[in-house]
Backbone bond lengths (Angstrom), bond angles and torsions (degrees), N, CA, C in turn:
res aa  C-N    CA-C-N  psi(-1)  N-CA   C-N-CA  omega(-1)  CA-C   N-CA-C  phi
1 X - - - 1.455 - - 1.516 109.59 -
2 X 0.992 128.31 77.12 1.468 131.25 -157.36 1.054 105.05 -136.62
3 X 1.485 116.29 120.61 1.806 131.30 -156.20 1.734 116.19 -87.00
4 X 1.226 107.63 112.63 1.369 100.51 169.88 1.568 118.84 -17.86
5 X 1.297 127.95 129.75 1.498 120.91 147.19 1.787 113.38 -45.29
6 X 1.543 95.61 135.82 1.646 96.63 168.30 1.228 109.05 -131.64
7 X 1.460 93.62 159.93 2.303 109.64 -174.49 1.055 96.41 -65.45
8 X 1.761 97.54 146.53 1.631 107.54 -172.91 2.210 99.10 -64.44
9 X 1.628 88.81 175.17 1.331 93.03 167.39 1.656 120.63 -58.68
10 X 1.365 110.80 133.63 1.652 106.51 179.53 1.674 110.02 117.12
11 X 1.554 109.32 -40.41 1.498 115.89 -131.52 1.961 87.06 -81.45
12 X 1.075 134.17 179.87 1.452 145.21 -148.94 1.515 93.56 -104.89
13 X 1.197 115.61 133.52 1.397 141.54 -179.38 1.193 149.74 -165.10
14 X 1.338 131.70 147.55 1.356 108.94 -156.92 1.335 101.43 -124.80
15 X 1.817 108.93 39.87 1.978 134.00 159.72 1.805 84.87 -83.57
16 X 1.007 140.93 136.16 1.559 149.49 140.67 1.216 107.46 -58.62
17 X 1.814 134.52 -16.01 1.594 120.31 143.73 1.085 126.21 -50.48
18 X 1.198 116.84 -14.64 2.332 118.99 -158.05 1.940 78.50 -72.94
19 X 1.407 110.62 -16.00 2.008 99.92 -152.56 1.236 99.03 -79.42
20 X 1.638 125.49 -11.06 1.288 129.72 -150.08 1.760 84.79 -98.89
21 X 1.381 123.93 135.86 1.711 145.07 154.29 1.481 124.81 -103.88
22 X 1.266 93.31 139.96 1.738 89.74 -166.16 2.429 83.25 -82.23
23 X 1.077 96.19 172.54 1.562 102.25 -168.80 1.927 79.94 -134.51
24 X 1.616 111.38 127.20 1.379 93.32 154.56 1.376 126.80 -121.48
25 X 1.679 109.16 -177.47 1.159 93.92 177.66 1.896 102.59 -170.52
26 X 1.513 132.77 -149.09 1.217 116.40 -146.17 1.436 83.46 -177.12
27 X 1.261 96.27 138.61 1.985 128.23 164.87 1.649 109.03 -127.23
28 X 1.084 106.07 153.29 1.366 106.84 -174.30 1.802 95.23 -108.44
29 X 1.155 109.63 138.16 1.702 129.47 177.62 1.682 101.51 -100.72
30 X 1.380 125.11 147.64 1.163 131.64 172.82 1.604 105.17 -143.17
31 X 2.176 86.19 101.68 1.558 106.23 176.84 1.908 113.04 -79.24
32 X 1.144 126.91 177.95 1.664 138.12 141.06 1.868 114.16 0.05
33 X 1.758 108.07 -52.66 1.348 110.86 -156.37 1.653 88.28 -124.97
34 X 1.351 133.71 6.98 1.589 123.30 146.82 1.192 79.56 133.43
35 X 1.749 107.72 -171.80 1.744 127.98 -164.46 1.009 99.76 -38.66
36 X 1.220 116.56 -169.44 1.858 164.64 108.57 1.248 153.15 -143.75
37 X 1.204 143.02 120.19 1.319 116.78 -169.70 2.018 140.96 -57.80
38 X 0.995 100.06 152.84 1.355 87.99 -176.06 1.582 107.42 -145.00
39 X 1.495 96.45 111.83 1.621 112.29 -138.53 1.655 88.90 -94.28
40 X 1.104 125.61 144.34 1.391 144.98 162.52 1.696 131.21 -134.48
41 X 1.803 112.66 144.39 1.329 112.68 -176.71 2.172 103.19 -100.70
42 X 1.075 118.44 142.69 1.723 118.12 171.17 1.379 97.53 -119.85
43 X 1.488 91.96 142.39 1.236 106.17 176.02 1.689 110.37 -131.26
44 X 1.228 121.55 164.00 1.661 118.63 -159.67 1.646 115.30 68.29
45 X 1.359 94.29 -168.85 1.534 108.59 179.78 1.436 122.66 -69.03
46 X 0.881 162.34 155.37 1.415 159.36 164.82 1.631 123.11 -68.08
47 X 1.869 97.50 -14.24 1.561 100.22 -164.68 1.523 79.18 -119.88
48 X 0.850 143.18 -10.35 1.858 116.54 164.94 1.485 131.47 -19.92
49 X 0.990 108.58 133.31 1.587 107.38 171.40 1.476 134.97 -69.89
50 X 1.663 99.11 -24.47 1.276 125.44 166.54 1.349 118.83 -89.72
51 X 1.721 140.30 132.39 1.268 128.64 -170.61 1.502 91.35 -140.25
52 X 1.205 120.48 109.70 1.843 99.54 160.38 1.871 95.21 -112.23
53 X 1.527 79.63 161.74 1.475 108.68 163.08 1.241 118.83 -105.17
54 X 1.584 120.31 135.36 1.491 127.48 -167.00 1.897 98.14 -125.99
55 X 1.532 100.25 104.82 1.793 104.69 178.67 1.372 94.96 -102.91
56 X 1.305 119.13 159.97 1.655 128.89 -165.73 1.554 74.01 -128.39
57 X 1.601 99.02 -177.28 1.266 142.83 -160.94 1.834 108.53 -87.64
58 X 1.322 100.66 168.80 1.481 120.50 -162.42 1.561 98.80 -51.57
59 X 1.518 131.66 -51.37 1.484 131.63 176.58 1.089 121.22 -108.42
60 X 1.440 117.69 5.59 1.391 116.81 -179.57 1.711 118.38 -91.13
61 X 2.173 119.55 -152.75 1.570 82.04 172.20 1.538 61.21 -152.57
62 X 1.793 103.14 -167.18 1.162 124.46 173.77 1.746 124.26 -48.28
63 X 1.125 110.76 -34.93 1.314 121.41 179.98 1.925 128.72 -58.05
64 X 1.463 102.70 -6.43 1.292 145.24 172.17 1.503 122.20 -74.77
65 X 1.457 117.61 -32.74 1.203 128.92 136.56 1.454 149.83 -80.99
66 X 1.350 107.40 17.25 1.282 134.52 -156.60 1.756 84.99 -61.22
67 X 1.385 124.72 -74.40 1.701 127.99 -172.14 1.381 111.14 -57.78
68 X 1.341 119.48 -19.71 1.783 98.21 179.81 1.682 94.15 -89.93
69 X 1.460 131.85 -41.05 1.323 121.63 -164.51 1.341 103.89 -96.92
70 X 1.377 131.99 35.93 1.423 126.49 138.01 1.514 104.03 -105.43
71 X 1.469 136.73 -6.02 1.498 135.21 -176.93 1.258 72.91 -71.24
72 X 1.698 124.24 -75.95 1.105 135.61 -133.87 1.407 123.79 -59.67
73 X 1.546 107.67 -37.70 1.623 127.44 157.61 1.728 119.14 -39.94
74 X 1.517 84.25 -41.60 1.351 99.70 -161.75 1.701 111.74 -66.68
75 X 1.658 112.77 -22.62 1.606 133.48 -168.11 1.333 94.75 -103.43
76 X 1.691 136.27 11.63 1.131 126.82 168.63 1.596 118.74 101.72
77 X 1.322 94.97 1.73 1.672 108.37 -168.15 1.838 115.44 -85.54
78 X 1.233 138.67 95.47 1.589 137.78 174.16 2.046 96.55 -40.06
79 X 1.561 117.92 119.05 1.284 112.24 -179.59 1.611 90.44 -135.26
80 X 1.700 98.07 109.35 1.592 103.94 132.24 1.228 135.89 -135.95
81 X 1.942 92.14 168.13 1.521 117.66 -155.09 1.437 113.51 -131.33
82 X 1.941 82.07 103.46 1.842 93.88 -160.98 1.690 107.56 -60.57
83 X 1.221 141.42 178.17 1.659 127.56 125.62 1.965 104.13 -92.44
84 X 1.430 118.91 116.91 1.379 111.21 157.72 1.224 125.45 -45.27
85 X 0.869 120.03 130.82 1.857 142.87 172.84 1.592 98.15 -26.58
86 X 1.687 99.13 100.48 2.162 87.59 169.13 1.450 82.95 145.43
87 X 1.733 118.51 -47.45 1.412 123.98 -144.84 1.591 110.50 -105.83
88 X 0.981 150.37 179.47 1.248 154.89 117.82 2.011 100.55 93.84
89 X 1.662 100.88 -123.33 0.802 101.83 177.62 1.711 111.68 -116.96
90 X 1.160 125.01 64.55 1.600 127.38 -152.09 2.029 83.08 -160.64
91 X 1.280 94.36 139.08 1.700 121.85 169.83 1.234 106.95 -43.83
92 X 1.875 108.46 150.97 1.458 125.00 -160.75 1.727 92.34 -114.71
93 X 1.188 118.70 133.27 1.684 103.10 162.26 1.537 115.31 -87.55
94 X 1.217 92.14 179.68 1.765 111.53 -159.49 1.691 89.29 -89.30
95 X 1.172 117.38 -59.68 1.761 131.74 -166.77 1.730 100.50 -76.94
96 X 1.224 121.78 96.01 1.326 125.64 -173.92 1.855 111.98 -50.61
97 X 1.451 107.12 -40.24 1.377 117.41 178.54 1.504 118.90 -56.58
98 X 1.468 127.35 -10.99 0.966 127.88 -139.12 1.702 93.66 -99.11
99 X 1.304 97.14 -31.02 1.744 109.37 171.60 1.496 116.72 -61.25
100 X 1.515 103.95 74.53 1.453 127.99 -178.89 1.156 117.55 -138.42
101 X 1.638 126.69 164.96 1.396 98.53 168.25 1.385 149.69 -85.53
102 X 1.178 109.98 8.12 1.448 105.94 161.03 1.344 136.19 -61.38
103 X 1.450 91.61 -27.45 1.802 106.45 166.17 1.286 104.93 -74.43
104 X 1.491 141.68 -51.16 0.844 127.70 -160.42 1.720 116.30 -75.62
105 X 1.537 94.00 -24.72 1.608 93.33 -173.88 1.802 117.67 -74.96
106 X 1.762 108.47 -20.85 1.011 130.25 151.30 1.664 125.96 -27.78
107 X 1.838 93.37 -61.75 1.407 110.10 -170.18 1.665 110.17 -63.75
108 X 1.937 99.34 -24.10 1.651 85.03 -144.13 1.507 85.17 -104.20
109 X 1.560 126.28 7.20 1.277 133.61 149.12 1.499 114.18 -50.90
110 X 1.302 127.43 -38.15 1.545 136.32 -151.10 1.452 86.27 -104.86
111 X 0.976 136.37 -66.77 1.410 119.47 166.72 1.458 147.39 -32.23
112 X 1.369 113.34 -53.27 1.724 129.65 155.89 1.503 95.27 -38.43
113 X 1.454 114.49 -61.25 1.675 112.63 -136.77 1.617 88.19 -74.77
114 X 1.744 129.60 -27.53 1.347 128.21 -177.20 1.383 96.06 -65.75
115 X 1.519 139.55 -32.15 1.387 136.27 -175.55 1.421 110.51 -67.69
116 X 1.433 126.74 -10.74 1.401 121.56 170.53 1.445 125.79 65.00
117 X 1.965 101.31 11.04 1.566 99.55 -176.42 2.009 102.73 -126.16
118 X 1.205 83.69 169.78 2.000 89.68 174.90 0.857 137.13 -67.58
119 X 1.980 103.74 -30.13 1.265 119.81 -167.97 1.369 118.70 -147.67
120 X 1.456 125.29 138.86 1.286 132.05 149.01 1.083 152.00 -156.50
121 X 1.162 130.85 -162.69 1.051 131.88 -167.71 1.808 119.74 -110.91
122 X 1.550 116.15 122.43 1.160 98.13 -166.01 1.723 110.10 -130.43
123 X 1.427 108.90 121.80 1.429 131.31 170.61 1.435 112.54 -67.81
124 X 1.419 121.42 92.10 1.821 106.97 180.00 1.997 100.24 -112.37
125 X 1.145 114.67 137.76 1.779 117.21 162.58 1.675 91.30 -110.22
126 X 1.661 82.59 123.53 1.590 92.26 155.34 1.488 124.18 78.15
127 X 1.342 106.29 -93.50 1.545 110.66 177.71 1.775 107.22 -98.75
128 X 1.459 96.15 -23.01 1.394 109.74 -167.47 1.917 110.78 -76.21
129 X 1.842 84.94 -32.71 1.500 86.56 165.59 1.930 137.13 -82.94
130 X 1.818 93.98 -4.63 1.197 116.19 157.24 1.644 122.65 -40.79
131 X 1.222 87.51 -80.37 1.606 118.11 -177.50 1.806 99.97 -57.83
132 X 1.037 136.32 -45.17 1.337 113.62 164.37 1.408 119.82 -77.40
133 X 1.015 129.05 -3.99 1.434 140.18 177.81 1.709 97.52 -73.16
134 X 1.363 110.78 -62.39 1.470 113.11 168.38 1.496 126.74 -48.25
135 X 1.555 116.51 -50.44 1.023 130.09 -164.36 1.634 103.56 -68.14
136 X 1.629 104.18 -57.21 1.307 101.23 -172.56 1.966 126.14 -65.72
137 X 1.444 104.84 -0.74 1.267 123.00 179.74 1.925 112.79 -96.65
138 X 1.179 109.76 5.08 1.220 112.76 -172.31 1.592 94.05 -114.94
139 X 1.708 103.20 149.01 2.054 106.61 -158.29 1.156 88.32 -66.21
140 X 1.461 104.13 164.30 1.969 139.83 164.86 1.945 91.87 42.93
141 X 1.349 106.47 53.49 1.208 129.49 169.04 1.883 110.45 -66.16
142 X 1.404 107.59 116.15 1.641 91.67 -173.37 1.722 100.03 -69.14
143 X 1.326 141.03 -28.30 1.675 132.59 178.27 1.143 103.38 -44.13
144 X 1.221 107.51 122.01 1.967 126.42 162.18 1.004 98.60 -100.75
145 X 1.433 153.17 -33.15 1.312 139.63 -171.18 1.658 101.04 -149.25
146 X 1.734 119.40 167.06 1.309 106.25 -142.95 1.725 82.19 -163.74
147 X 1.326 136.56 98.09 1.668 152.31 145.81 1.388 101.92 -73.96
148 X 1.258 105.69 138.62 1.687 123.53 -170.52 1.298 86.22 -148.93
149 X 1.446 106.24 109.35 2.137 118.96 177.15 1.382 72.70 -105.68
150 X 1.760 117.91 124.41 1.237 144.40 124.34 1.340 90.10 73.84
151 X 0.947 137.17 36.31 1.343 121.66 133.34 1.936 133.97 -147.64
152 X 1.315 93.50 169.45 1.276 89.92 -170.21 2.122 126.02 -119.39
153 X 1.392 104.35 -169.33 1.715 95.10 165.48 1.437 110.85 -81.68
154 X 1.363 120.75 8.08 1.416 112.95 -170.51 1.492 102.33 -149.89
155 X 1.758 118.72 109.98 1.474 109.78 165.85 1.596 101.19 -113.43
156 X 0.701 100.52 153.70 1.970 125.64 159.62 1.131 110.16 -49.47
157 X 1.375 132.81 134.00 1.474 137.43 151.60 1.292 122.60 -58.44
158 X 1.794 114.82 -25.29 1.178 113.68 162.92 2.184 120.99 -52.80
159 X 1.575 83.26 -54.16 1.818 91.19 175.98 1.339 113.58 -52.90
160 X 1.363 108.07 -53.11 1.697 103.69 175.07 1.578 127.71 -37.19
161 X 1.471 101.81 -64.36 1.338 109.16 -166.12 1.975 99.24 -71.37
162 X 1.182 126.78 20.94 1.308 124.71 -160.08 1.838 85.26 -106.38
163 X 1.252 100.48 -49.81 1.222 117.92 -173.86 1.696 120.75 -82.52
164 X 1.453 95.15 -3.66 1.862 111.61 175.87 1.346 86.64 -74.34
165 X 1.471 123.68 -47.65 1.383 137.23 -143.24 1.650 120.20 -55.37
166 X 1.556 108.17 -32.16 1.159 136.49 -171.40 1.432 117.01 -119.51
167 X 1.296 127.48 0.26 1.529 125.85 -136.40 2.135 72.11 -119.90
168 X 1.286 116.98 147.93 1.428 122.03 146.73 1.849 95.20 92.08
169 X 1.197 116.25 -4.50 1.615 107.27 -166.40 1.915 112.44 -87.96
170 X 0.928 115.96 -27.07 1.603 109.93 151.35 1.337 89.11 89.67
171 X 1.286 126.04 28.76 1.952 113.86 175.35 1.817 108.86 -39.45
172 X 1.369 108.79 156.83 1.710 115.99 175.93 2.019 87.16 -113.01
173 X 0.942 104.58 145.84 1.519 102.96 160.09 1.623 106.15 -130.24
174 X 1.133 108.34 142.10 1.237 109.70 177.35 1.610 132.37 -80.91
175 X 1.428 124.67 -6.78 1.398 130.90 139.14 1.716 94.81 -144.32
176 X 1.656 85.10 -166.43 1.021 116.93 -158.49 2.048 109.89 -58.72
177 X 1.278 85.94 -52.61 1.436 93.83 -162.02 2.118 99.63 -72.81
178 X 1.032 114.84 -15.90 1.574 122.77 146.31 1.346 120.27 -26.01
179 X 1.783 94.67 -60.34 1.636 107.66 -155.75 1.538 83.21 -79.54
180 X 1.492 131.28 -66.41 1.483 132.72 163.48 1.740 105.21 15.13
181 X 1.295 96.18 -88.64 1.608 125.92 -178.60 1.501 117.57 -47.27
182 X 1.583 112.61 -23.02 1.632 104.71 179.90 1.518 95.55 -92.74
183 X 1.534 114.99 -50.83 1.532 114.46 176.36 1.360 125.69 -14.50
184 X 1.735 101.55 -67.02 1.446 126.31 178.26 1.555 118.88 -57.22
185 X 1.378 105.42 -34.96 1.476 116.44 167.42 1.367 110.66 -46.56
186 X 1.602 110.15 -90.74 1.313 115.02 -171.65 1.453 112.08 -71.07
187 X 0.638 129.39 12.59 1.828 128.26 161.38 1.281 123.49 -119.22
188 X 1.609 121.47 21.97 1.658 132.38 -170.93 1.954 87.36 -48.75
189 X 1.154 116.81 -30.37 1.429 96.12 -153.60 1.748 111.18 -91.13
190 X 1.560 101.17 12.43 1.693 99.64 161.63 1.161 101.11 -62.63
191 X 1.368 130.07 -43.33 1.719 109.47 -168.50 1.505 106.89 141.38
192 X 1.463 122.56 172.91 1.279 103.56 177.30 1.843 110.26 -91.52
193 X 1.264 76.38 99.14 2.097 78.23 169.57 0.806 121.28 -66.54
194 X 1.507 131.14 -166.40 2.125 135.28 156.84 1.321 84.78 -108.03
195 X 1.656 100.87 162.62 0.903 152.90 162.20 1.868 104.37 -17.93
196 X 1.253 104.52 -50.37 1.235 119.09 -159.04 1.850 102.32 -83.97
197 X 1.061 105.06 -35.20 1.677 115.44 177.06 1.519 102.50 -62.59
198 X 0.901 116.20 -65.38 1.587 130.30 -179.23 1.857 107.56 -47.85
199 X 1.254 101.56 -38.06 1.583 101.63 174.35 1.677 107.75 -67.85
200 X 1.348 117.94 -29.38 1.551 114.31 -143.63 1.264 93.79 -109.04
201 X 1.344 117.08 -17.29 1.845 124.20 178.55 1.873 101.46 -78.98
202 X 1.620 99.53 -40.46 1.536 101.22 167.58 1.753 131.10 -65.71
203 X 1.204 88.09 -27.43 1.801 103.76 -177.37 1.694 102.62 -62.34
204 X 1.480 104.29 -31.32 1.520 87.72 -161.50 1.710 114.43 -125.83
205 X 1.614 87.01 20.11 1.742 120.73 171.01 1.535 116.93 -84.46
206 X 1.298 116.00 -38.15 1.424 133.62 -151.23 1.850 102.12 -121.99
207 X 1.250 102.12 132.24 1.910 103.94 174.61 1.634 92.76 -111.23
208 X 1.014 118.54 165.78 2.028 131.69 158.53 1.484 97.87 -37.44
209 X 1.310 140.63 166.02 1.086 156.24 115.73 1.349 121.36 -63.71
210 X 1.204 132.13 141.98 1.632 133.89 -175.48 1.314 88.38 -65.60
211 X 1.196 138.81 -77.42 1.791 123.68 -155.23 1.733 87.55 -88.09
212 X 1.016 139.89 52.86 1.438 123.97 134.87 2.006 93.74 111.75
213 X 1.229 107.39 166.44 1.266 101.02 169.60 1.520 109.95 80.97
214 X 1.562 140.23 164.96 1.198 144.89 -156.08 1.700 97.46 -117.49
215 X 1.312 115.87 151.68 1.294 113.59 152.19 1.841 93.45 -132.35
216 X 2.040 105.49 -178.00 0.784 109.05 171.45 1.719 133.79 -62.43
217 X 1.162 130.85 155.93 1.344 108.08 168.78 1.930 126.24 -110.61
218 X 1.164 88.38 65.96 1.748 107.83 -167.35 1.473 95.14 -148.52
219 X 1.635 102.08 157.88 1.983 100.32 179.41 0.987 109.85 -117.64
220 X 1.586 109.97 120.54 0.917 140.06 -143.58 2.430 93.59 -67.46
221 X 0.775 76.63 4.86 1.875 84.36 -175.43 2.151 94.17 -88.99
222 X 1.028 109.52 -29.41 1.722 77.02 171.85 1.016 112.76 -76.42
223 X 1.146 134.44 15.19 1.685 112.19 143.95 1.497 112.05 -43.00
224 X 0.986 115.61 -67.88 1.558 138.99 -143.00 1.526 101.07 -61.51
225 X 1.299 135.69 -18.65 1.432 133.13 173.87 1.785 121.82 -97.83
226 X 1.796 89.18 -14.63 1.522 119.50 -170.59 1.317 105.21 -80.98
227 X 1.460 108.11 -50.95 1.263 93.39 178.65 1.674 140.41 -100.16
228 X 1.395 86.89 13.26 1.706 109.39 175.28 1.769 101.85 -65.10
229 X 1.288 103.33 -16.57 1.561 118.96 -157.93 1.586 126.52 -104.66
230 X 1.630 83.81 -27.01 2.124 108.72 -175.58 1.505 108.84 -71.65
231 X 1.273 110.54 -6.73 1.384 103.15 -155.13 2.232 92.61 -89.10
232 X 1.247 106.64 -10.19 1.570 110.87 174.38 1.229 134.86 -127.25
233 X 1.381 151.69 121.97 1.448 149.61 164.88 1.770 94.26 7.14
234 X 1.239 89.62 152.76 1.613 95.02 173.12 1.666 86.38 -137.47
235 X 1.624 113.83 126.52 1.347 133.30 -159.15 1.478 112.68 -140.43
236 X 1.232 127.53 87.43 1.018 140.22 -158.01 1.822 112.51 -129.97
237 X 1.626 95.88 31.97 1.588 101.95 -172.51 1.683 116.00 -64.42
238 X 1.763 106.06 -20.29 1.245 114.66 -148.32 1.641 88.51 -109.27
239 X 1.204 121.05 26.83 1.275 137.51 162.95 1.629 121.25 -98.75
240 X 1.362 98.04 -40.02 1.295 126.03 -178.16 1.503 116.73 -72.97
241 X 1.228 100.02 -61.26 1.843 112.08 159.43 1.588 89.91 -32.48
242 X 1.099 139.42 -56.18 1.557 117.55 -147.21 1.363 93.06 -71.36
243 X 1.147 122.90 -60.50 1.546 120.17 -156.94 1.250 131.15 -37.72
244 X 1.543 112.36 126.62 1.563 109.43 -171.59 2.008 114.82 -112.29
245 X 1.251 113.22 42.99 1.149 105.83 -134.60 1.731 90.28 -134.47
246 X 0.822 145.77 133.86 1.547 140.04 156.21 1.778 115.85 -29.24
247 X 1.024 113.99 116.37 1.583 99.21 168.67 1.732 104.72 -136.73
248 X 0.863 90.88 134.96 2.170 115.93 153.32 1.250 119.18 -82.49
249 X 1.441 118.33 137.05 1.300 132.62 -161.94 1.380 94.09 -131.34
250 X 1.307 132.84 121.53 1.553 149.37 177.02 1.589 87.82 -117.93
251 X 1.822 106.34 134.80 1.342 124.37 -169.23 1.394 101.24 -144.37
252 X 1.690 122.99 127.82 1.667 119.82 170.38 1.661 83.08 -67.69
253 X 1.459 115.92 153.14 1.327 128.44 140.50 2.138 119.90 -14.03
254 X 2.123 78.37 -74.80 1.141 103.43 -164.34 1.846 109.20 -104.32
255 X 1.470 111.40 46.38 1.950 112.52 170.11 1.566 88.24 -106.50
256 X 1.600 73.28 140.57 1.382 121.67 148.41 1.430 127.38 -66.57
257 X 1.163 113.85 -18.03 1.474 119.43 -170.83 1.753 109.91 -99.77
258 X 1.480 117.40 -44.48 1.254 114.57 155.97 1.445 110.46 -107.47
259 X 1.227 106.90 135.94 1.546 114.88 171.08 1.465 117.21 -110.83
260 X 1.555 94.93 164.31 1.595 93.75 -159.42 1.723 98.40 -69.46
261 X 1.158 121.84 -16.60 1.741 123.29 177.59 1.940 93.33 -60.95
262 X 0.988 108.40 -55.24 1.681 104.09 -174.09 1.353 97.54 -37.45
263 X 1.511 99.93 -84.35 1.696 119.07 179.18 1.156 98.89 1.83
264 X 1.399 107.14 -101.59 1.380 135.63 -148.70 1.949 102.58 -51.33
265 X 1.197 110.16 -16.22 1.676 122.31 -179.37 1.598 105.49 -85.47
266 X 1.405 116.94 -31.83 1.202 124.84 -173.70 1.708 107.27 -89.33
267 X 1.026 121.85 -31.93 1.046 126.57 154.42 1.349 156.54 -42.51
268 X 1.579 84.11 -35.96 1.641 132.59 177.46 1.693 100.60 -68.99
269 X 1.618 114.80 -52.41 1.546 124.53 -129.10 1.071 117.61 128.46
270 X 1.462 119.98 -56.01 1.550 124.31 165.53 2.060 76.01 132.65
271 X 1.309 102.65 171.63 1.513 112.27 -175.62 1.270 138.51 -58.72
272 X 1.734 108.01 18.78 1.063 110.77 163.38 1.346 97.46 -158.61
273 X 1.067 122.14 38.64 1.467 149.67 155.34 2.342 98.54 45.69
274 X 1.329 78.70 51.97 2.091 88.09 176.61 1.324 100.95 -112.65
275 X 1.707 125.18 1.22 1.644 113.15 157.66 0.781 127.94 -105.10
276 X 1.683 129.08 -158.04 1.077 157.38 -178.89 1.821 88.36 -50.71
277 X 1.773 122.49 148.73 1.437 124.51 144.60 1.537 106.36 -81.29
278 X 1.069 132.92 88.49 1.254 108.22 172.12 1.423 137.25 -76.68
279 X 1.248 127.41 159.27 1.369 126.08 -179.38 1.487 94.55 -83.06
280 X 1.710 87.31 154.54 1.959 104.85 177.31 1.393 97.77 -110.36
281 X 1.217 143.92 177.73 1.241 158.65 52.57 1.443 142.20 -77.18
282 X 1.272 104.99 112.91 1.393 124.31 -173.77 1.954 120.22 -90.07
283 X 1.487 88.77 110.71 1.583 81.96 -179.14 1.624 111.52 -117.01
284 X 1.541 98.95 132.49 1.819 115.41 -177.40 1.808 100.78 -50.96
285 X 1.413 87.23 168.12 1.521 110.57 173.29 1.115 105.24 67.85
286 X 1.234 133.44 -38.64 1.718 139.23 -169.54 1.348 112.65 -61.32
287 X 1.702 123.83 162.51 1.143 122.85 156.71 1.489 103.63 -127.92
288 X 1.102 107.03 -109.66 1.773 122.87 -174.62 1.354 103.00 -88.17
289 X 0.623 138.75 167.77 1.544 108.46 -88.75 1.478 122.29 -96.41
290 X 1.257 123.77 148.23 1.523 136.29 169.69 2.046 93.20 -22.96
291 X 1.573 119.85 125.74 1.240 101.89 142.46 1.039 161.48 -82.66
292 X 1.551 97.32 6.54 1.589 117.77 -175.51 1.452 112.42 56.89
293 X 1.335 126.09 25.42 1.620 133.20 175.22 1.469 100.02 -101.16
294 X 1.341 124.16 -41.04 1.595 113.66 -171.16 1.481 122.44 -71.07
295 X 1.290 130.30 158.79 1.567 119.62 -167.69 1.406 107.01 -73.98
296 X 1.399 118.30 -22.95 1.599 106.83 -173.25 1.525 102.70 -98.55
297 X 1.410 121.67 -3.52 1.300 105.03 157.28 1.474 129.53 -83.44
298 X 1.404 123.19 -23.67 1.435 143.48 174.85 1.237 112.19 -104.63
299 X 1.826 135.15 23.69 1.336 141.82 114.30 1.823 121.90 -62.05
300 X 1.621 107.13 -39.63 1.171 115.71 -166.62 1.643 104.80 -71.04
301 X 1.575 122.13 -25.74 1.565 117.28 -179.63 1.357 86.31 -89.96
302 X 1.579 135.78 -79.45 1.347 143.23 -161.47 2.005 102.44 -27.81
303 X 1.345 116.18 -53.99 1.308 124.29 -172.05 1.371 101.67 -44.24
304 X 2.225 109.41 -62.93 1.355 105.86 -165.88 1.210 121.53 -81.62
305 X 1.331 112.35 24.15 1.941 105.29 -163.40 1.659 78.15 -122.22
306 X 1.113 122.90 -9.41 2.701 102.85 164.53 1.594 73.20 122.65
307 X 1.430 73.67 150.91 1.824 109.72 162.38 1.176 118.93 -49.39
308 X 1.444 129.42 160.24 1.103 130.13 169.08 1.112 137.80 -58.10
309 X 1.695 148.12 121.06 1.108 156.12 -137.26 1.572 96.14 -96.11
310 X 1.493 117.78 124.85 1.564 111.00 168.87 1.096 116.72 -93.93
């Protein structure tokens, strides 16, 4: 199941998505030790009725959703794609600990309320599906609907510390196609991309280095709160119980991070069956996480989130 390579964003085509541009822009968050920015890309119209939010993963940023929220634009849907505070192109804090979620649930408060609407819809992978997992479980919650790419209320200490392993190390690469090559490394388990995915996941991974050369573009300090934390199950069932909300569950085949025991628990209700049933979809070859770049993975959210908006 191995996804065509696709043209970067922008490039000439004869998809009537290539017409769609992400527009960006920035809210300011106010942590413990004062502001920061917290930089975001929109995609679609501004007056849609439909708005989801698309959060990426523990080191990744908004730019990671670039192919599902131009499908999604494209069906009439307003899509933005924050970077969390630490990552991308959005402010670093001073207090390393602070990169938790209360900050984050903070941030992604200040954001919604800049969207000016009641309701939405929220796309999280990973860490991103954390933070709506939280968010949407807390009362007069604006989430109406709730996608969880590859993850769950319950990871392993094994997965954690897998991901301590790599997380905080600050590699330099010396060009581009370097940074290419580490990307692909530690993320074998998006799936088999092209050539071209792997470039465009790198493009927006990596900043210049002051004397030349790429570094990462994440701070390298969430380690330091991450792994105070790896060393135990992360159990968040009684989070789940709250949720009253429809949710989708996107699963690699082959992660470590959600297992098919989660799945099949989340599916259930969760272990004492007081949540959400959620729906699964499980896609082969994959591991950690689904990238949401291939067409049958960005049919499977686009399908369950309504028809196309005229």
């Amino acid at each position: 199941m191995k996804s065509e390579p696709h043209a970067p964003i922008g490039a000439p085509s004869n998809d009537l998505r290539a017409e769609i541009r992400p527009r960006a822009g920035h809210v300011l968050g106010l942590g413990p030790d004062g502001f920061h920015k917290i930089a975001y890309v929109e995609w679609g119209s501004p007056d849609s009725s439909r708005v989801v939010v698309c959060v990426h993963g523990l080191t990744r940023q908004g730019r990671d959703f670039d192919f599902l929220a131009r499908a999604l634009a494209a069906r009439g849907s307003r899509v933005i794609c924050p970077d969390v505070v630490g990552r991308g192109l959005s402010g670093r804090l001073s207090n390393p600990d602070d990169y938790a979620a209360p900050q984050y649930l903070a941030d992604m408060a200040v954001l919604i309320a800049r969207l000016g609407v009641e309701t939405i819809d929220w796309v999280g992978t990973s860490m991103g599906g954390l933070i709506g997992l939280l968010l949407a479980a807390k009362p007069n919650s604006p989430v109406g609907r709730l996608v969880m790419n590859d993850i769950g209320p319950f990871i392993a200490k094994s997965a954690l510390q897998d991901i301590a392993g790599y997380l905080g190390t600050d590699p330099f690469f010396p060009d581009f196609d370097a940074a290419v090559a580490y990307v692909r490394s530690v993320h074998d388990g998006f799936g088999p991309l092209g050539e071209e995915d792997w470039a465009h996941l790198a493009q927006h991974s990596v900043r210049a280095g002051p004397g030349g050369g790429f570094r990462l573009r994440y701070d390298p300090a969430l380690a330091v709160p991450f792994r105070k934390t790896a060393d135990a199950d992360a159990d968040l069932w009684a989070v789940w119980a709250k949720l009253r909300v429809p949710v989708l569950v996107l699963r690699g085949e082959n992660s470590k991070v959600l297992s098919a025991d989660t799945a099949c628990a989340m599916a259930a209700g969760g272990p004492d069956g007081a949540g959400p049933r959620a729906e699964i979809v499980t896609f082969p070859g994959v591991g950690h996480a689904p990238a949401l770049m291939a067409e049958e993975q960005i049919a499977a959210v686009a399908d369950w989130l309504g028809p196309r908006i005229s």
